[in-house]
Structures are given as C-alpha cells and as structure tokens.
N, C-alpha and C positions, 0 to 999 in steps of 0.2 A: 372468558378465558379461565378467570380460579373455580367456575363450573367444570371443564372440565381436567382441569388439574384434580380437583376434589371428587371427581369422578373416578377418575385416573389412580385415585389414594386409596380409594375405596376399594376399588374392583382390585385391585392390589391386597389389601387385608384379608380378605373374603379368600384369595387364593391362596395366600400363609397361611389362614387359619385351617383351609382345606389337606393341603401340603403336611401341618402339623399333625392332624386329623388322622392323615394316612399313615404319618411317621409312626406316634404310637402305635397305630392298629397292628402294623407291620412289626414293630416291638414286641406286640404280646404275642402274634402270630408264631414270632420265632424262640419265643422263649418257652411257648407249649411243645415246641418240637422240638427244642432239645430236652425239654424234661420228658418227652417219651420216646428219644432216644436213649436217654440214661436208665428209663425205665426196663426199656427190652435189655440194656446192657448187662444189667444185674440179672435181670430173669434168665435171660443166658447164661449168664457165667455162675449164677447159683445153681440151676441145674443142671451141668457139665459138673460145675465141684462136687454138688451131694450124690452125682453117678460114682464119680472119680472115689468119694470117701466110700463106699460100700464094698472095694478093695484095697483101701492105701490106710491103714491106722496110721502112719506118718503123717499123711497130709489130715487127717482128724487131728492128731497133737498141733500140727501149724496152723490151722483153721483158730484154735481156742484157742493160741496163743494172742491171736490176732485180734480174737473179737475181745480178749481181755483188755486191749492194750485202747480198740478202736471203739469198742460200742458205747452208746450212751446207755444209762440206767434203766432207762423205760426201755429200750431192746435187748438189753442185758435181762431183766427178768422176764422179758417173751421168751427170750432162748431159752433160760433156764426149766421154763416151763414146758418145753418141748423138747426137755431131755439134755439141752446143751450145759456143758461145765464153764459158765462163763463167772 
C-alpha cells in the first residue's frame, strides 16, 4: 500500500514538474510576441511620422520636443547623428 501511494507521489511530481515545464516555455513564448509586436509598432508608426514630417515642420518641432523630454542619452546622440536636434 505506501508502494503505491509513493508511486502515486511520484507520478504526481513528474507531472508538476512537466506542467511547470510548460508554464515557463509558454512565458517566454508570449513575451517574444509581444516584443515583436512592439517592434512592428514602432516601425509602423516611425514610418507614417517620418512620411508625415517631410510636410508638417510643426510636427518636426513636436517630434524633438519629445524626444528631448523622452530619449535616453545613447539614443539621444544616435539622433543627433542622423541630423536630429535632440
């Protein structure tokens, strides 16, 4: 009888651990997908804005206000190297 109880514990563990197993995999699974849904996001809406700026100097002033207030330093001197007043 504690044969199979101890059986019973086991084959129980084995399936938690599998279960856990899955959990993560399915964690990482979905946290790649939403970083390359953020990815197309920006790539989207970056190229719609830099269409949009090559008629609106308004929205070029609101752009660099932005990226003054939002970028970090290491993106801040990429911009500026590529012509941006950040």
């Amino acid at each position: 009888m504690a044969e199979v109880i101890g059986n019973k514990l086991d084959a129980l563990r084995k399936r938690e651990a599998a279960l856990k197993a899955a959990i993560a995999a399915e964690q990482v699974r979905q946290q790649k997908r939403k970083e390359k849904v953020q990815a197309r996001l920006a790539s989207v809406l970056g190229a719609c804005i830099l269409v949009d700026l090559k008629t609106s100097p308004q929205l070029g002033a609101l752009i660099e206000e932005s990226l003054k207030r939002n970028c970090n330093p290491r993106d801040a001197e990429f911009l500026r190297a590529t012509g941006w007043h950040v």
